[in-house]
Structure formats: structure tokens, C-alpha cells
C-alpha positions in Angstrom: -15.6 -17.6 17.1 -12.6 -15.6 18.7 -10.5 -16.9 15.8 -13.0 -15.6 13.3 -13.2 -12.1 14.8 -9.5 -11.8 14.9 -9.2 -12.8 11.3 -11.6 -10.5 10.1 -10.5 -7.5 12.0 -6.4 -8.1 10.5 -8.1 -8.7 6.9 -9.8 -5.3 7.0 -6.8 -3.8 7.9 -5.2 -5.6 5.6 -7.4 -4.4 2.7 -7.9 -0.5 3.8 -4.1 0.1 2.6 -3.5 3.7 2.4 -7.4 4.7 2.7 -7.0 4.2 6.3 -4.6 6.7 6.2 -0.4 7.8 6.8 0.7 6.6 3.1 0.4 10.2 0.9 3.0 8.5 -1.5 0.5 5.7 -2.5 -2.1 8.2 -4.2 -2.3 9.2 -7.8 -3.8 12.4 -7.8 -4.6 15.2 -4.9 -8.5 13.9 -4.8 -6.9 10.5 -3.2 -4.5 12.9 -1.2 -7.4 15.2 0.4 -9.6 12.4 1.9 -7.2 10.5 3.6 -7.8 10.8 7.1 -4.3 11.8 8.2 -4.3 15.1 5.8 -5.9 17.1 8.4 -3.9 16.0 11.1 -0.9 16.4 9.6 -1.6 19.7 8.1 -2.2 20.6 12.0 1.2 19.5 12.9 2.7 21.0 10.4 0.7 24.6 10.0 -0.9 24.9 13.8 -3.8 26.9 14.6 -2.4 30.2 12.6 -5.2 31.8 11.5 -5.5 34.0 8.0 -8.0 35.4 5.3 -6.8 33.9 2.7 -10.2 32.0 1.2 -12.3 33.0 4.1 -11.3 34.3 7.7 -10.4 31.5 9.3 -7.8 28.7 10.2 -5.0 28.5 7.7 -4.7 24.3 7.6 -8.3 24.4 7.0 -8.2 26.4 4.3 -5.0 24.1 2.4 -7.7 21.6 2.7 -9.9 23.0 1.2 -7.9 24.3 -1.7 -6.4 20.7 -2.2 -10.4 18.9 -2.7 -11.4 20.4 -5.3 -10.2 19.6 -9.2 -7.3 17.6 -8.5 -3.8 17.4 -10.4 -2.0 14.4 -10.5 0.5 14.1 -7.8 4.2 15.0 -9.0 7.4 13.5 -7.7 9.7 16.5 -7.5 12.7 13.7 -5.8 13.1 11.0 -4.3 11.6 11.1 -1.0 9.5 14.3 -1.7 6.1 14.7 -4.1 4.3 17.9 -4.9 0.3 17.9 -4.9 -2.2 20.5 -6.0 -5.6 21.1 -7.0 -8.2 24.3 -7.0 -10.5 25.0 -4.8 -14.0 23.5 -5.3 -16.5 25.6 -7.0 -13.8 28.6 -7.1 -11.0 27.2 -9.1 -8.9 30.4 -9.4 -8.3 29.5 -5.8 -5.6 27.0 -5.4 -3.6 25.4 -2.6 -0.7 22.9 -2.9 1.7 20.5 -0.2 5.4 19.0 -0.5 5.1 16.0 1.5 8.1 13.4 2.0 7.0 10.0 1.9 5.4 8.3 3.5 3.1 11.3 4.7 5.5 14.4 6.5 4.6 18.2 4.9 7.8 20.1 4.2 5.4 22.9 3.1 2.3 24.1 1.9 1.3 27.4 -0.5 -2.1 28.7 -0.9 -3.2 31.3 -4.0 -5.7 33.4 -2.9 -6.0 36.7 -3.7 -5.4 40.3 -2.4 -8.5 41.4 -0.9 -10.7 39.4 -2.8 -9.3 41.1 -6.0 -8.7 38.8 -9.0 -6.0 41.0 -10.3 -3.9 40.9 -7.5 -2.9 36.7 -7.1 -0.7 36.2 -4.1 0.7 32.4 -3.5 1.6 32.3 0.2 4.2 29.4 0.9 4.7 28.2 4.4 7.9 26.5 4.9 10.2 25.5 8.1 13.4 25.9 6.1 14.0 26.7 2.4 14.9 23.4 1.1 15.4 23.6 -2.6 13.0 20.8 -3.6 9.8 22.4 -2.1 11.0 26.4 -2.5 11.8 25.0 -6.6 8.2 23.0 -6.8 6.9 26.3 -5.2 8.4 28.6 -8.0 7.6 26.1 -11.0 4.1 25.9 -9.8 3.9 29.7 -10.0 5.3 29.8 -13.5 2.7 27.4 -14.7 0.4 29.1 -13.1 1.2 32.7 -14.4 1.4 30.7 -17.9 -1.8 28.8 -18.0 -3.8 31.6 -15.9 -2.1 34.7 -18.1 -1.0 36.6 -14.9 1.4 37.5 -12.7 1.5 36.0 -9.4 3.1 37.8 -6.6 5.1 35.1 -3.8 5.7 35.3 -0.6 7.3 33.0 2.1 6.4 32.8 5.4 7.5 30.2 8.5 4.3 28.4 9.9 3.5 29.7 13.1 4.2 33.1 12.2 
């Protein structure tokens, strides 16, 4: 019986691949990205227990989450240890909220688009970085253009150190 258990415990592990979490580079799109169990830890690591009111008053990585589960995009590899995810918020997609991540799972940064006191003609996209590497500051500044492009309007950027 002890050889049974032990077989079926490493063949569920075994078969949960990146669902049980760590492995952002396995997933597709941002949907696959925002239920893996490590996004909200690592979005604490990397983001802390700032606090903003950006969506809602509240904790910022909570708020990344929430932008990245709703409408997903498909995630982009932006080089070649880094991807770029994004997606709107759910049931307010004008709200949007995107991560660089190097592989297998480490945020190099995260933006959020919200907007200035609740004003849709005043789009701010808030980017959170530790240093201003160029492939998450140039994901950042494409994702804006595409933005402005689809969305017909301009988007004002700023860039901020988490923690701060």
C-alpha cells in the first residue's frame, strides 16, 4: 500500500506541470498567467504591501491582479529570457494591467492603466520597475503606443520604483 501512495502522490505532481505553479513561461495567454498560484506571491515579492488608488483604494499587487484576469492577451516574448503579459480588467476593460516576467516566473516590472481620478479622459499607465532595463521600459512604451492606437487616446506614463 505504501508503494501505491507514494506512486500516486509523484504522478500527480507529475501531471499538475505548471498549474501547480512557478513556470509563467509555460502559459499561452495572461488567463493561464493570472491563476497560477505563484502570481500573487510573486507579485508580493516584487511590489510589497504599497498601497495606491489606482482601480480602487487599496493594495497595489492586488490590484495588477486584478487587471491581468480579466480578457486576456496572449503572452508576448519581448527576449530571450523575458515575456510581456497583459489583459483588462474584468467587467471594466478600459482598465488594464500588464507584467515583464523572466522565465521561469521572476517580475522585472509591472504597469497598471487606470485613470486620473476616475476620469476616462485622463489615462495614466503607472510602471513599477527596480531598474530601467531596456526590455521591460521598451515592452512598457510599445504597450502604450498600442494602446493610444487601438483606444484613440493619449496616455500619460510614469515610472516609479516599487516600494516607493
Amino acid at each position: 500500500m505504501g508503494k501505491r501512495v507514494t506512486a500516486l502522490i509523484i504522478a500527480l505532481a507529475t501531471l499538475g506541470g505548471p498549474a501547480w505553479g512557478g513556470d509563467f513561461c509555460s502559459y499561452r495567454n495572461t488567463n493561464q498567467l493570472a491563476w497560477d498560484r505563484d502570481l500573487a506571491a510573486s507579485l508580493r515579492r516584487f511590489l510589497g504591501a504599497q498601497r495606491v488608488d489606482f482601480f480602487y483604494p487599496g493594495k497595489l499587487r492586488e490590484q495588477v491582479a486584478d487587471g491581468l484576469g480579466g480578457p486576456p492577451d496572449d503572452i508576448e516574448v519581448i527576449g530571450e529570457n523575458l515575456r510581456f503579459a497583459s489583459a483588462c480588467r474584468a467587467h471594466n476593460c478600459p482598465e488594464k494591467a500588464a507584467i515583464v516576467f523572466a522565465c521561469p516566473g521572476v517580475i522585472k516590472a509591472a504597469g497598471i492603466l487606470h485613470y486620473e481620478s476616475g476620469s476616462p479622459e485622463i489615462p495614466i499607465l503607472t510602471v513599477y520597475m527596480r531598474d530601467l532595463a531596456s526590455g521591460p521600459t521598451s515592452a512598457f512604451v510599445a504597450w502604450r503606443e498600442r494602446l493610444e492606437q487601438s483606444l484613440n487616446i493619449r496616455i500619460r506614463m510614469e515610472w516609479h520604483t516599487p516600494g516607493q
